[in-house]
matplotlib code that plots the C-alpha trace (Angstrom):
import matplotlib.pyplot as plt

x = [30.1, 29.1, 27.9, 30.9, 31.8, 35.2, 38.2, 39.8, 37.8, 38.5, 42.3, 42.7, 40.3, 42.8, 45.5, 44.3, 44.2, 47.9, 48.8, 47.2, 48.2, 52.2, 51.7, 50.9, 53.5, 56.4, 54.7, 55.2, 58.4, 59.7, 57.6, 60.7, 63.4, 65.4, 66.4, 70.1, 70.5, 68.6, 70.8, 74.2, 73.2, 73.3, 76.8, 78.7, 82.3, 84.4, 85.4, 88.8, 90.0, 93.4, 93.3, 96.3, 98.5]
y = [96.3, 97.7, 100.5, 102.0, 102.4, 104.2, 102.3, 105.0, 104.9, 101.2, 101.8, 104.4, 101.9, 99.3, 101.5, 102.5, 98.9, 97.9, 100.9, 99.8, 96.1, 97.8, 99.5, 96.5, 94.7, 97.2, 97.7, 94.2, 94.0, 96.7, 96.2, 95.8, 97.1, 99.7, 103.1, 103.1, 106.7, 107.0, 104.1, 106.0, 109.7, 108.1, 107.3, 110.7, 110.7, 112.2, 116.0, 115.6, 112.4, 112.7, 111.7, 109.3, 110.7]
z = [133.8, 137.4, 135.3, 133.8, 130.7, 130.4, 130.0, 131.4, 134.6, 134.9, 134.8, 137.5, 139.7, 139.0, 139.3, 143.2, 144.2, 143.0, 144.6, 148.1, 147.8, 146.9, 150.0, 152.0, 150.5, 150.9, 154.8, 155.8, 154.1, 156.0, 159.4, 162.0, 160.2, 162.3, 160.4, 159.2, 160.1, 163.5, 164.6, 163.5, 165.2, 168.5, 168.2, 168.9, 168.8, 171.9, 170.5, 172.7, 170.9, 169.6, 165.8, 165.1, 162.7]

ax = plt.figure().add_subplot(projection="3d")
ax.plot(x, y, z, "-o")
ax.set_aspect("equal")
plt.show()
C-alpha cells in the first residue's frame, strides 16, 4: 500500500499523526488558560509587614 511495505514504517507514520492531532487537541484545550505561576509572581508581599504572632 502507497508503496511501503514495512510494518514498522507504517507505525511511526501513524505514530506522527496521533502525535500532531494530541497536539492540537491539548492546544485548544489549553488556548486561554492563564499560567498559575505568572499570575502569583506579580503579587509581592510588603517586606515591612509585621507578621502576627
Amino acid at each position: 500500500m502507497f508503496g511501503i511495505s514495512d510494518p514498522s514504517i507504517w507505525i511511526v507514520y501513524l505514530l506522527s499523526i496521533l502525535c500532531v492531532i494530541g497536539s492540537v487537541i491539548f492546544g485548544i484545550i489549553t488556548w486561554n488558560k492563564t499560567d498559575e505561576d505568572e499570575n502569583n509572581t506579580n503579587k509581592q508581599e510588603d517586606p515591612n509587614k509585621k507578621i502576627k504572632e
